[in-house]
C-alpha positions, 0 to 999 in steps of 0.5 A: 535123525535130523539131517543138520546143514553143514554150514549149522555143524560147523558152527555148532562145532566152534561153540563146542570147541570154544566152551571146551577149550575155555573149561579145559585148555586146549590140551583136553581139546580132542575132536572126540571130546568137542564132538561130544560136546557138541553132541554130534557124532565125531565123523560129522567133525572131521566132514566139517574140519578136515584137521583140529587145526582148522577147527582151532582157527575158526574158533579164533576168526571166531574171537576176533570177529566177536570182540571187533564187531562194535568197533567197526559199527561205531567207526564212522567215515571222517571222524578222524584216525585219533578217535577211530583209536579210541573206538577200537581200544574200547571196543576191543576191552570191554569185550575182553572184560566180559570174555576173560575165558575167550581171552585166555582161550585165544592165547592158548590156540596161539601159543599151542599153534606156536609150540607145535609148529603151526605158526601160520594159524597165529599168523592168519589171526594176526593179519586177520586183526591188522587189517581189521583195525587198518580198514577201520582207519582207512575209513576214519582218516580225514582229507588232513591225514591222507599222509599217515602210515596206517599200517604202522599205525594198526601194528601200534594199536595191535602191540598195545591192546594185546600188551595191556589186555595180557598184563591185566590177565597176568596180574588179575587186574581190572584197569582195561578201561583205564588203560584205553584212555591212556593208549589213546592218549599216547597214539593221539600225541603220537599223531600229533608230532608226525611220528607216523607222518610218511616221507 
């Protein structure tokens, strides 16, 4: 047999515990039935991840980091705390368009880490999100905007995007795209009456 390193395991763990949990729903997400998915022996999973717990997390630093990447690619120093807005709504949906099943999967993890007591697990993808869209600002915001909340600004950003992508799977809508432009809007107007100005 083919020795595999450990960090190659762990990533095709995560694969196999995403196709699995988008197929059957984190219920049916049993390390034997990601190992078999994966087509590795179940001993291999728990070397790579001491608990399922730790599993499902990585599965979701998984999804954030997949559907963030192109919006810090296409943040650009100074452009601006309004357009920087504007990439990450985009960015952010037009993921969530194409990955509707990673979508759900990922609100599944969070409500299962909710219902069993493992709220650190939501709470680590949360602050993992937060500073994500805060660095992104922070490296957007002009020599005019040094005065703005950016963390009160990325809670916004965070609340809207998560609102708007969870009506759209809720009501088996397409109008992501819409509704980007519309938040942008809103934290763009938002910025313009000092609502997030500090002191």
């Amino acid at each position: 047999m083919t020795h595999i390193p450990s960090v190659d395991r762990r990533q095709q763990f995560i694969e196999a515990a995403t196709r699995v949990i988008e197929k059957h729903g984190v219920a049916k997400a049993t390390t034997r039935s990601i190992a078999q998915e994966a087509g590795a022996p179940l001993p291999a999973l728990h070397y790579c991840f001491g608990t399922k717990e730790e599993l499902f997390e990585a599965v979701s630093d998984t999804f954030g980091k997949s559907g963030l990447t192109p919006a810090l690619e296409n943040v650009r120093a100074g452009m601006g705390i309004a357009a920087a807005v504007a990439v990450v709504f985009e960015s952010a949906w037009n993921f969530i368009a194409a990955n509707l099943s990673s979508e759900l999967a990922e609100l599944e993890i969070y409500v299962w880490s909710l219902r069993t007591g493992r709220k650190q697990l939501a709470k680590h993808a949360y602050d993992s999100w937060l500073e994500f869209v805060q660095d992104a600002l922070e490296v957007a915001r002009t020599e005019d905007e040094l005065d703005q909340d950016i963390p009160l600004i990325a809670r916004m950003v965070a609340a809207l995007t998560d609102g708007y992508a969870l009506m759209d799977l809720m009501r088996g809508e397409q109008r992501l795209e819409d509704s980007a432009e519309v938040a942008s809007r809103t934290v763009a107007a938002a910025l313009d009456a000092g609502v997030y100005r500090r002191g």
